[in-house]
C-alpha positions, 0 to 999 in steps of 0.5 A: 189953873194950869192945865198939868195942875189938874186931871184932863177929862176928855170925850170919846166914843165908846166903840172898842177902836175909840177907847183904843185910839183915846187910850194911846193919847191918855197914855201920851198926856200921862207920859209928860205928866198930866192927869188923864180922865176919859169919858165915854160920850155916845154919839148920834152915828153910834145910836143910828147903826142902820145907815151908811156912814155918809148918811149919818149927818153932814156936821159930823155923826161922830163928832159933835155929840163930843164936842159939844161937851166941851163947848158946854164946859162939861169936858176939856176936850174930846178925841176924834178920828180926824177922817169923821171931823167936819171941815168946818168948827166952831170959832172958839173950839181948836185942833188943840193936839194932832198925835204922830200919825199912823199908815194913812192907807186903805186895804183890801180883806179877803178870807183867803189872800186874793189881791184885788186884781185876781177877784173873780168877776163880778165879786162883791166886794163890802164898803160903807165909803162912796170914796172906796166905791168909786175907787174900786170901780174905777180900777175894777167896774165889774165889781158889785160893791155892796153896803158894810156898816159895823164896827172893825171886828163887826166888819170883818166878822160878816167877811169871814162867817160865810167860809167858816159857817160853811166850813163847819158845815162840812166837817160835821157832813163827813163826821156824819157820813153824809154829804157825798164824801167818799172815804179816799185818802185826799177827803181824810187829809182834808179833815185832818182835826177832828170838829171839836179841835178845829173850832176851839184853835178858831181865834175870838173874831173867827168864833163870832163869825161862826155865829153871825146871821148872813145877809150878804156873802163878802169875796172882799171888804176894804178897810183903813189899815189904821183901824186894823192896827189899832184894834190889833186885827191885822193879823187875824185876816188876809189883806192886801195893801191898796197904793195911795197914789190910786187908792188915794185916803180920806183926808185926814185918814190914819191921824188923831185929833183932841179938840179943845177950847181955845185957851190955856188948856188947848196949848198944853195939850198942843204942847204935850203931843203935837207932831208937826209933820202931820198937823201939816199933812191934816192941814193940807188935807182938810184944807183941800176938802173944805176948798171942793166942797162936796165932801158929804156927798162926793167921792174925794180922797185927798193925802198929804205927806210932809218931805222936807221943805214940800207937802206932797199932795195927791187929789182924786176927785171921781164921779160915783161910779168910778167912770170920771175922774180928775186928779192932781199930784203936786208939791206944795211948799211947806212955807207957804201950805195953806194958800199953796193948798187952796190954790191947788184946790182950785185948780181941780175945781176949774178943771172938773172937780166942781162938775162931778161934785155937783153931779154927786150931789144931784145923785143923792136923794135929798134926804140923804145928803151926807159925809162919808 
C-alpha cells in the first residue's frame, strides 16, 4: 500500500526535546497529507543516565533501540538526532528524509552573560562532550572541564541551582536579620521584592533548580543552540554563541534524520521533507567522520554548509586536551561531494589526524571506548 494510503508510525525517544524534534516531522508529513503515529521507544542511553555520552555504546546509545523496530517490522521508521547516528547502517535500512536543518553551532551558558574570554581562571566549565573538552581547552587550558550529563532543561537547571539556592539564602538571611546586613540603603535596594514575590516571578526551569541537590557548582555549561531552541529554552538563560570556525560541531550537529526501510515507504517520505542543502552538508559530514575513524573516542568536529556549486567544509580534529590539533577548511565541489570529502579525509589522516585518534583511543580505558 502507498505509504499516504496509511498512518506512518514512527520511533522516537521519549525525552522532552525528541518528542519536540518528532513533533516537527509529524507535523511536516501531516502538512503534505500523510497519517502520522509516534511511538515512544526507550533506548539504552535513556536507561543508562550515569554514564558520559561517549561512553554509552559505540553503535549508537540512542539510536539502535529505534531502529531495530523498524528492521523488525514492528515500525515505519524512527526520528533521530543526526549527531547520536552511527556512521555505519544496516544495508537495508536508509536515511529516508533529512528535514531543513537548524543553527548547527554550539553555545556557551552562563548564570550572568560572562563570554568565554572573561571567565575567571580556573572556571568549571559542564560538558559530557571530548569534542567541547577539547575545544575549549585548547582556546582556554586553564579551564576545569567537568562531566554534565542530563537532559537540556536537567542541564541547564544544575547551571543555574547554585546562584539561586544561594540567592534564596540570603534574601531569607536579611528577611531575618541575619547574615550581616546592615540596614543602609544599597542592602534594601538589594531586596527590593520581598522572598515570596521573587520566587513566584522565578520561570519553571528556575523553580527546579531551586530544588536540585548540588554536586558540582557550573561558572559555565556548553550546549547545541539546536536543542535550546527546540525545547524553547533559549531565552530562559544567558548565552554566548561559540564561532563554528573554532568551535568547529559534530557532524551532523542541528539536522534531523527519519530512518526507513529501503522501499516505497523511505521514498515517500523522502519525497515529503527531504531538504537538498542539508542532506548534502550531513552527507559531507558523516562521510568525513566515517573516512577518521575514531569518532567514539577521538574529539572531531566536522561542519558542512552548502554554497552554491561548493560544500564549505571545516575539520578539527585535536587530542583530548586540546594541545594538538589538525585542522582543514576546504571547498569541496557539490558534483562531486562524496569522493571530494573522502579525499579530504585523507588528507587529515596523512597529515596527523590518524595519529592523535590513535592517541585517543590508547587513552581510553578499554571498557569505555565510546562515541560522543
Amino acid at each position: 500500500m502507498n505509504a499516504r494510503g496509511r498512518t506512518l508510525r514512527l520511533a522516537t525517544r521519549g525525552s522532552d526535546l525528541a518528542l519536540r524534534q518528532a513533533a516537527s516531522v509529524k507535523s511536516t508529513l501531516e502538512d503534505r497529507r500523510h497519517a502520522v503515529e509516534l511511538v515512544e521507544v526507550e533506548t539504552t542511553g535513556d536507561q543508562i543516565r550515569d554514564e558520559l555520552i561517549h561512553r554509552l555504546g559505540k553503535t549508537g546509545a540512542f539510536v539502535r533501540s529505534l531502529d531495530q523496530k523498524v528492521m523488525d517490522g514492528e515500525l515505519d521508521g524512527a526520528i533521530h538526532s543526526m549527531k547520536d547516528m552511527p556512521t555505519e547502517q544496516p544495508d537495508d535500512l536508509v536515511v529516508a528524509g533529512v528535514p531543513e536543518r537548524a543553527a548547527a553551532e554550539d553555545v556557551l551558558l552562563t548564570p550572568d552573560g560572562t563570554g568565554l574570554a572573561d571567565l575567571p581562571e580556573g572556571a568549571t566549565v559542564g560538558t559530557s562532550s571530548l569534542r567541547r573538552q577539547a575545544q575549549l581547552l585548547a582556546e582556554r587550558p586553564d579551564l576545569d572541564v567537568q562531566p554534565l550529563r542530563g537532559n537540556v532543561d536537567t542541564r541547564i537547571e544544575k547551571l543555574l541551582a547554585p546562584g539561586l539556592q544561594a540567592e534564596h539564602e540570603r534574601r531569607i538571611d536579611h528577611a531575618e536579620g541575619e547574615g550581616g546586613f546592615d540596614s543602609s540603603e544599597e542592602d534594601a535596594l538589594e531586596f527590593d521584592q520581598e522572598t515570596e514575590n521573587w520566587f513566584n516571578e522565578l520561570s519553571e526551569i528556575e523553580r527546579r533548580a531551586m530544588e536540585r541537590d548540588i554536586d558540582t557548582e557550573y561558572d559555565a555549561i556548553v550546549l547545541a543552540r539546536a536543542g535550546l531552541e527546540r525545547a524553547g529554552l533559549l531565552h530562559h538563560v544567558e548565552h554566548e554563541s561559540l564561532p563554528k570556525s573554532t568551535f568547529v560541531p559534530a557532524p551532523g550537529q542541528g539536522a534531523l534524520a527519519v530512518t526507513a526501510l529501503d522501499g516505497d515507504t523511505a521514498e515517500s517520505i523522502r519525497e515529503t521533507i527531504d531538504h537538498p542543502p542539508a542532506r548534502v552538508a550531513t552527507s559531507v559530514e558523516r562521510i568525513v567522520l566515517d573516512e577518521l575513524g575514531g569518532g567514539c573516542v577521538a574529539p572531531i568536529g566536522v561542519n558542512a554548509v552548502l554554497q552554491g556549486a561548493v560544500v564549505h567544509t571545516t575539520v578539527r580534529v585535536l587530542s583530548r586536551d586540546g594541545s594538538e590539533e589538525v585542522s582543514a577548511g576546504r571547498d569541496l565541489p557539490v558534483e562531486s561531494h562524496p569522493r571530494a570529502a573522502r579525499e579530504l579525509a585523507a588528507e587529515l589522516r596523512e597529515r596527523g589526524a590518524a595519529d592523535l585518534i590513535e592517541q585517543a583511543r590508547r587513552e581510553e580505558p578499554d571498557d569505555a571506548k565510546r562515541e560522543e
